[in-house]
C-alpha positions as CSV (number, residue, x, y, z in Angstrom):
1,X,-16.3,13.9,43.5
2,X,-13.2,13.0,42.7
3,X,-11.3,12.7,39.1
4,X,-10.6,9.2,39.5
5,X,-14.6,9.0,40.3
6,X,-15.0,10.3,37.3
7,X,-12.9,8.4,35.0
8,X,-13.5,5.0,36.2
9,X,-17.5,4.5,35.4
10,X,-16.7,5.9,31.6
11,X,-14.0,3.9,30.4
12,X,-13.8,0.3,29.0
13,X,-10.8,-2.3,28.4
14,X,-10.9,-0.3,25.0
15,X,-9.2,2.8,27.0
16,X,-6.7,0.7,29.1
17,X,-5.4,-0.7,26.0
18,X,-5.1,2.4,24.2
19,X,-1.8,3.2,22.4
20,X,-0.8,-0.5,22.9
21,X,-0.8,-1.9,19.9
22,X,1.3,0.8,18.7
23,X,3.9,0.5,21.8
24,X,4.3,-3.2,21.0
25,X,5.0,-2.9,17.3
26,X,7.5,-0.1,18.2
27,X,8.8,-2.1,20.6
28,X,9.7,-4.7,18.3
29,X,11.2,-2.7,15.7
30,X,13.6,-0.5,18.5
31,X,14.7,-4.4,19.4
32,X,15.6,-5.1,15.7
33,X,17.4,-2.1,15.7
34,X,19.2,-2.6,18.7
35,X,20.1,-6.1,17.2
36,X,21.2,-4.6,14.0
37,X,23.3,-2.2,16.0
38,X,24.9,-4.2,18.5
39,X,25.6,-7.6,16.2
40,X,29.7,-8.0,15.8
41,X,29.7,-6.4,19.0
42,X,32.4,-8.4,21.6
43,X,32.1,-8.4,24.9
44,X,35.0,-6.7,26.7
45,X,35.4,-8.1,29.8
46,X,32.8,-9.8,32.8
47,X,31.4,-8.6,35.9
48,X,28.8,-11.1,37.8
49,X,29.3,-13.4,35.0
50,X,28.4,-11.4,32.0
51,X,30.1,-9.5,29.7
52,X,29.6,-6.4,28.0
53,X,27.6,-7.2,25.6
54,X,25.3,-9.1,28.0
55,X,25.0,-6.4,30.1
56,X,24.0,-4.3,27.0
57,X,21.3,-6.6,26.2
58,X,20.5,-6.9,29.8
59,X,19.4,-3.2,30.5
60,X,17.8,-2.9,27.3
61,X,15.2,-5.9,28.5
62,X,15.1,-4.2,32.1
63,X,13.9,-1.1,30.7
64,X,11.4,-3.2,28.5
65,X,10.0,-4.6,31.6
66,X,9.8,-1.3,33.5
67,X,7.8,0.4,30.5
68,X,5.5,-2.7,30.1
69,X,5.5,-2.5,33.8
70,X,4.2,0.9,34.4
71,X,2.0,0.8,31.1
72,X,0.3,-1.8,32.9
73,X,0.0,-0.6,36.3
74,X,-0.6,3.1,35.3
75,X,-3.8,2.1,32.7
76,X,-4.9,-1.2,35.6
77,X,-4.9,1.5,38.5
78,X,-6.4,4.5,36.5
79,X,-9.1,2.3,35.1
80,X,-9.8,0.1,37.6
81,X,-8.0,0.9,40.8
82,X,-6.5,-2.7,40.7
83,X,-3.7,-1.8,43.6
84,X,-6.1,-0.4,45.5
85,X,-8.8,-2.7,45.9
86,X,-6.2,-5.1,46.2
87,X,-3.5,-3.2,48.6
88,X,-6.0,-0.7,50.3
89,X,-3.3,2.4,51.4
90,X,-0.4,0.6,51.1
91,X,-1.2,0.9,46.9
92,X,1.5,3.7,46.1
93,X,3.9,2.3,48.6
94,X,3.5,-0.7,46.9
95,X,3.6,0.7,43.8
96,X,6.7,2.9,44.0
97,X,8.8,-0.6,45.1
98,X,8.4,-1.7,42.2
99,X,8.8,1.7,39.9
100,X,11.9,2.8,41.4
101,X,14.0,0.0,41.2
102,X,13.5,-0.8,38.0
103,X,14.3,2.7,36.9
104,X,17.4,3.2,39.1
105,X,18.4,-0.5,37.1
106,X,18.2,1.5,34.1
107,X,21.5,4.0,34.6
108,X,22.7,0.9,36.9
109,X,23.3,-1.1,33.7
110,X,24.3,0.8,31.3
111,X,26.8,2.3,33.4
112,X,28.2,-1.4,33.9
113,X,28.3,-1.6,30.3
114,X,29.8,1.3,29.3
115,X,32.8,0.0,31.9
116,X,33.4,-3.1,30.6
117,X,32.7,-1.6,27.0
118,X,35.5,1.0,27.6
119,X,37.0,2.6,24.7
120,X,35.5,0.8,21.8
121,X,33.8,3.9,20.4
122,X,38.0,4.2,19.1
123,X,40.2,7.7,18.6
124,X,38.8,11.1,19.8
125,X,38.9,9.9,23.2
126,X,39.1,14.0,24.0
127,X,35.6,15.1,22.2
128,X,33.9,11.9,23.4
129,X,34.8,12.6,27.2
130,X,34.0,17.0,26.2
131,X,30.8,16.1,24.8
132,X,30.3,13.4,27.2
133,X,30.2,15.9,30.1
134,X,28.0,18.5,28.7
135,X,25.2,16.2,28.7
136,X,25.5,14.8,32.0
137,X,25.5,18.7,33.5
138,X,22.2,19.2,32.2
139,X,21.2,15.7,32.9
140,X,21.7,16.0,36.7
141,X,20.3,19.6,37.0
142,X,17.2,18.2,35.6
143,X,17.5,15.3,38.3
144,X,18.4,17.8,41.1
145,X,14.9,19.5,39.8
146,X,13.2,16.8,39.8
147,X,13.8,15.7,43.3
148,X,13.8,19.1,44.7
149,X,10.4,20.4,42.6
150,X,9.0,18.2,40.7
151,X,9.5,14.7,43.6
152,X,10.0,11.8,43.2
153,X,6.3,10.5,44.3
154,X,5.2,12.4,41.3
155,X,7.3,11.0,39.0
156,X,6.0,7.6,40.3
157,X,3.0,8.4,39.0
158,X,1.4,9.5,42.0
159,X,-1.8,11.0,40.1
160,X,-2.9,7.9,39.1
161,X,-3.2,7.1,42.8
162,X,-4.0,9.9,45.2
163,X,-6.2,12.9,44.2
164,X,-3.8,15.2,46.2
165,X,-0.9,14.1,43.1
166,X,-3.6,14.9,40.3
167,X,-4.5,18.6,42.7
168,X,-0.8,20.1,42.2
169,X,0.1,22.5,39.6
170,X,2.4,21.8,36.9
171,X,6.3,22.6,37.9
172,X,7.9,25.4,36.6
173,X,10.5,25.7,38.2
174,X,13.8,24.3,37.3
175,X,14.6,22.8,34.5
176,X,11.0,22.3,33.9
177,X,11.4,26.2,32.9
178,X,13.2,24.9,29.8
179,X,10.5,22.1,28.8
180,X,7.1,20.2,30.5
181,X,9.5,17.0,29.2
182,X,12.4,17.3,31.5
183,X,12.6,14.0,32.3
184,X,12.2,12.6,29.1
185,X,14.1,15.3,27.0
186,X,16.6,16.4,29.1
187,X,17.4,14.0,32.0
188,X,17.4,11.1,29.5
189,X,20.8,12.4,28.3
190,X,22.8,11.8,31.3
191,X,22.7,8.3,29.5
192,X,24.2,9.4,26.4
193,X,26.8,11.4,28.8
194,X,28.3,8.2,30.6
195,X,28.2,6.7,27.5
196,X,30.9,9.1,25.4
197,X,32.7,9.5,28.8
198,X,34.0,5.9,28.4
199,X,33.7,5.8,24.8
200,X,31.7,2.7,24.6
201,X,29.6,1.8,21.4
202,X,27.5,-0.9,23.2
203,X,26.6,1.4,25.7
204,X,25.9,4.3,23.2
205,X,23.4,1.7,21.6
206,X,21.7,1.4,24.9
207,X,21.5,4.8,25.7
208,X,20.2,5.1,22.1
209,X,17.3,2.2,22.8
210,X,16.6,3.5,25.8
211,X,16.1,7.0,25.0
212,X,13.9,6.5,22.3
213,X,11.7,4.1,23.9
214,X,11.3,6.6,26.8
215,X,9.4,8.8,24.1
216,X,7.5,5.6,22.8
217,X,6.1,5.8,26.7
218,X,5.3,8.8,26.1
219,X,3.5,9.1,23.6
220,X,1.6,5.4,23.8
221,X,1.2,5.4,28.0
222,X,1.1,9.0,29.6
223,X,-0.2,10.8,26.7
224,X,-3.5,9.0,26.7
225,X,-3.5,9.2,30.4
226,X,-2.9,12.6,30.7
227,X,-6.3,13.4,28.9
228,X,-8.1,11.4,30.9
229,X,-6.7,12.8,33.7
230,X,-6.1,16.5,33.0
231,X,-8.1,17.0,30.0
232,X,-11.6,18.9,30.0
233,X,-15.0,17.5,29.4
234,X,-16.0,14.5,32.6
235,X,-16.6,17.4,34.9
236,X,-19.2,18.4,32.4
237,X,-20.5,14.9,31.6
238,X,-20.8,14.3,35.5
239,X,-23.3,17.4,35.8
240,X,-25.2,16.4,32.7
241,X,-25.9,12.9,34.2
């Protein structure tokens, strides 16, 4: 019997929404604060019709929808195996067209921002561009680790799909040596990185918002799911049944 055969007969609409309530309420207070941080801002410049500051706002609400996005489909498909009643074996394939765009939109954007926000963070254009490349070089050795250990099917949340995900052992390797919260922890700063390497405040906001939020994901979405899927006790509730 699998996990997933497990988990699904024991939990109610009370676990799928777990954590939620909090994620929207800090949600809502990581937009104020983006507001706050961000208001005066001018936009410097337009690409595709927007400017800077557009483009700020605009990957912030992307990477709103691709948190509310996965917190959905992560709790819908561990719950209740929504994409696969619904897709049969073309759920993760399904799945991950929707994931990874949405997450490659999220360096996408900012990146676009930072370029038309260039050189508002002011003077010190020498330390911002210094400290702006030490954290993309730990940034992209945590990306390199991720594809090369870690893969990107996993990071898609593949064990909410397919037992053989949920079967792996945890990654060591890498920068996954340094932390269990590569992605989050480390990779994460690669936006803070492009952000001081053009010296753009909008874009340092952003990187801010997006960071944190990242952790409210965490803590609100995979957290939960992680007991249910990794924690002990169903294996023993399954024998005493």
């Amino acid at each position: 019997m699998s996990r997933f055969d497990l988990i699904r007969p024991r939990s109610g609409w009370r676990d799928i929404l777990e954590g939620q309530p909090q994620h929207v309420l800090m949600l809502a207070l990581m937009l104020c604060g983006a507001a706050y941080l961000l208001e005066g801002s001018e936009s410097q410049g337009r690409f595709l019709g927007l400017g800077s500051l557009g483009w700020a706002w605009l990957s912030i609400w992307l990477a709103v929808a691709h948190q509310i996005v996965v917190a959905l489909g992560f709790r819908l498909q561990l719950h209740r195996a929504v994409f696969t009643h619904a897709l049969g074996d073309r759920d993760f394939a399904v799945w991950q067209a929707i994931f990874l765009p949405l997450l490659v939109a999220r360096p996408i954007t900012l990146l676009v921002t930072a370029w038309l926000d260039a050189g508002s963070l002011g003077d010190w254009r020498g330390v911002q561009i210094l400290l702006g490349c030490l954290l993309l070089v730990p940034a992209a050795y945590t990306m390199h680790s991720v594809l090369r250990h870690f893969t990107i099917p996993r990071a898609a949340g593949g064990d909410h799909f397919r037992e053989k995900y949920h079967a792996m052992p945890i990654v060591r390797a890498g920068a996954f040596r340094w932390t269990d919260n590569a992605m989050y922890g480390i990779a994460f700063l690669g936006l803070w990185g492009i952000a001081l390497l053009f010296g753009s405040w909008q874009a340092l906001v952003v990187a801010l918002f997006q960071h944190a939020y990242i952790w409210v994901h965490m803590y609100t979405v995979e957290a939960p799911d992680m007991r249910w899927l990794y924690g002990p006790g169903l294996e023993d509730d399954a024998r005493d049944d």
